[in-house]
ROKOLDO-902711 format. One record per residue (C-alpha): x, z, y. Coordinates in steps of 0.001 Angstrom, whole numbers, plus 500000, padded with zeros to 6 digits. Example, Ala and Ser with C-alpha at 12.3 -4.5 7.8 and 13.67 -1.06 7.14 Angstrom:
512300507800495500
513670507140498940
end
This chain:
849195734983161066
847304736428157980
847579740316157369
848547740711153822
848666744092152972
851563746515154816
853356743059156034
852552739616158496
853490736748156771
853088733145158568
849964730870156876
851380727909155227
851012725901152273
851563728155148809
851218727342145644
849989729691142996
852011730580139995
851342731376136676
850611735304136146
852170735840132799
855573736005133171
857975734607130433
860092736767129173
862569734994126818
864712736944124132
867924738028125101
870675740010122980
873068742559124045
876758742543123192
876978746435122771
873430749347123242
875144752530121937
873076755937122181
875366758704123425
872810761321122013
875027764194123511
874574763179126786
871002761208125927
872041758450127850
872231754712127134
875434753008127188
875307748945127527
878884747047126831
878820743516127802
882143741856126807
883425737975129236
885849736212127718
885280733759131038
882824734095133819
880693731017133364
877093731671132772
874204729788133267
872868732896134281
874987734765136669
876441737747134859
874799740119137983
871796739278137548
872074739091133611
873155742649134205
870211743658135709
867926741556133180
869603743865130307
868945746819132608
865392746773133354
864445745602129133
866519748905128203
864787750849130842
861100749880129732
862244749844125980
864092753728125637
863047755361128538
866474756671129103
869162756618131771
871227753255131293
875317753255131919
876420749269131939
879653748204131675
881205744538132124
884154744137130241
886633741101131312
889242740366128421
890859737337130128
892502737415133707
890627735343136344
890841735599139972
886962734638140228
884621736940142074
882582737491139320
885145739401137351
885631741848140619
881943741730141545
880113745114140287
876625744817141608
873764742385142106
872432741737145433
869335740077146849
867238741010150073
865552743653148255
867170744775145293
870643746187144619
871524747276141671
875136748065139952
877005747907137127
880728749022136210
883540746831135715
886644746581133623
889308743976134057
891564744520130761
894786743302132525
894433745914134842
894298748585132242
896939751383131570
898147750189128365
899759753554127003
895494754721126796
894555751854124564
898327752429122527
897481755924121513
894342755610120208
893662753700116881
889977752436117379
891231750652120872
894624749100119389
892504745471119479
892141745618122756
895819747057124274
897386743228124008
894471742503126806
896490745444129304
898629745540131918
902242745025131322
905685743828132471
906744741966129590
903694740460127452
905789740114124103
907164743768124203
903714744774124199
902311742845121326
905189744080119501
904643747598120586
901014746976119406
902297745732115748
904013749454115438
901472751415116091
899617749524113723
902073749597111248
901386753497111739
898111753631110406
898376755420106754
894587753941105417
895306750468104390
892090749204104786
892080750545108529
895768749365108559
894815745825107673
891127745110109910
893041746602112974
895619744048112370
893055741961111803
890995742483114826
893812742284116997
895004739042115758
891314737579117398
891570739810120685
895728738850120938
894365734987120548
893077735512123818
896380735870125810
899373735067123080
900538731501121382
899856732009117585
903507731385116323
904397734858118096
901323736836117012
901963735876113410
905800736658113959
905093740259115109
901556741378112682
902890740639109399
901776738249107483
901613740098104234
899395742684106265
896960740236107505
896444738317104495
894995741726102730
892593742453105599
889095741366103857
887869740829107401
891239738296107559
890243736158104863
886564735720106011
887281734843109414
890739733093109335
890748732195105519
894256733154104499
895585732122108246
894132728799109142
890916727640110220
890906724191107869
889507720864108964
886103721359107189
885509724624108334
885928723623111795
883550720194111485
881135722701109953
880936724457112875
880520721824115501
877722720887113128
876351723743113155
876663724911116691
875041721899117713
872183722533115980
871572725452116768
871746724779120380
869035722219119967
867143724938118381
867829727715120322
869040726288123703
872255727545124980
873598730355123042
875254733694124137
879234732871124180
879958736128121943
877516734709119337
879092731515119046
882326733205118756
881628735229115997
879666732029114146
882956730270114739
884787732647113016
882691732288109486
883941730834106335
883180727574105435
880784728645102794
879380731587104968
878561728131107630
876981726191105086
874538729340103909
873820730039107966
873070726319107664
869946726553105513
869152729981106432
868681729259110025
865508727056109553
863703729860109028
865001731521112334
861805731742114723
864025733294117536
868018734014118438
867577738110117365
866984736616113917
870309734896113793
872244738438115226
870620739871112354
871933737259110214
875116737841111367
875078741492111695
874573741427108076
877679739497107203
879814742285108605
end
């Protein structure tokens, strides 16, 4: 036995690693600053719970880079839109022999949905909550909107919640309940859904495109092929060119960020 330090550790063969340490970039779904409370508030949004990374110990990759980059107290929160009985959607914490460390959870279809009803910035999201009859809900969803007096907010809710409802309800009854008339004015509708059907083209433009910019890239962040997938055709073939001169994946967020 060989004293190293505090600790015995048996002699054997070891091999010695490199010292620098890559760090590749990674991008977070959500970083908001709650300034009142000077605190750091991380959203990550699962749509499924396959990751080539396991989503703990992504958690706690996110963690430590906002840590060492702000300096400030860090709240995470996982946020599960699709019901899954998979451990990773009720698992709140990453484990090893010498680190713990723990992040919140929220499964949407556990979620009160009167909360997410009654307030107009989380009407996207209430078709995701807990209910006894799916369809009553949407449709309870499609009057609130129908509430909203600003048009423009009127039509992007309708809009937004159109992509979230996708997640849970067939399309026929989603159209039947958020009016058609309404979603067709949303400017956000037209670019993503262009006047309410992904065409052919825009969809082989995609695949083209997603392809390569996995080559590039490697294996992108789900969310960030979602929203690529929801571009125009046109919007595709500009991100097309554009992304040659990409030297990293925060480059094409920006991109994106900027289309919005």
């Amino acid at each position: 036995m060989i004293y190293q330090g505090f600790r015995f550790i048996q002699q054997t063969l070891v091999k010695v690693l490199k010292t620098e340490l890559s760090i590749e970039p990674i991008r977070a779904d959500s970083v908001i600053l709650l300034q009142t409370k000077n605190r750091i508030l991380h959203l990550e949004f699962q749509t499924n719970t396959k990751s080539d990374t396991p989503i703990p110990l992504r958690m706690l990759d996110y963690f430590v880079r906002l840590v060492r980059q702000y300096h400030l107290p860090v709240t995470q929160v996982v946020i599960f839109l699709q019901e899954t009985t998979n451990e990773i959607a009720f698992t709140d914490a990453y484990v090893d022999e010498m680190t713990t460390h723990r992040y919140r959870v929220i499964r949407m279809w556990e979620q009160d949905s009167d909360f997410f009803l009654h307030n107009p910035a989380l009407l996207p999201l209430a078709p995701l909550t807990k209910t006894n009859s799916a369809p009553e809900l949407l449709s309870q969803v499609a009057r609130e909107i129908a509430k909203i007096a600003d048009v423009p907010a009127r039509q992007n809710t309708a809009a937004y919640t159109e992509i979230l409802a996708g997640l849970r309800f067939e399309k026929n009854l989603i159209r039947q309940l958020l009016s058609e008339d309404i979603m067709q004015e949303s400017v956000i509708y037209q670019d993503i859904l262009q006047k309410g059907e992904l065409k052919g083209e825009q969809k082989e433009a995609f695949r083209f495109l997603n392809r390569q910019l996995n080559r590039r890239f490697g294996e992108i962040d789900s969310f960030i092929v979602e929203r690529i997938r929801l571009l125009s055709t046109e919007q595709l073939e500009i991100l097309g060119e554009e992304f040659l001169d990409f030297s990293e994946i925060s480059d094409l967020v920006t991109w994106l960020d900027r289309q919005n």
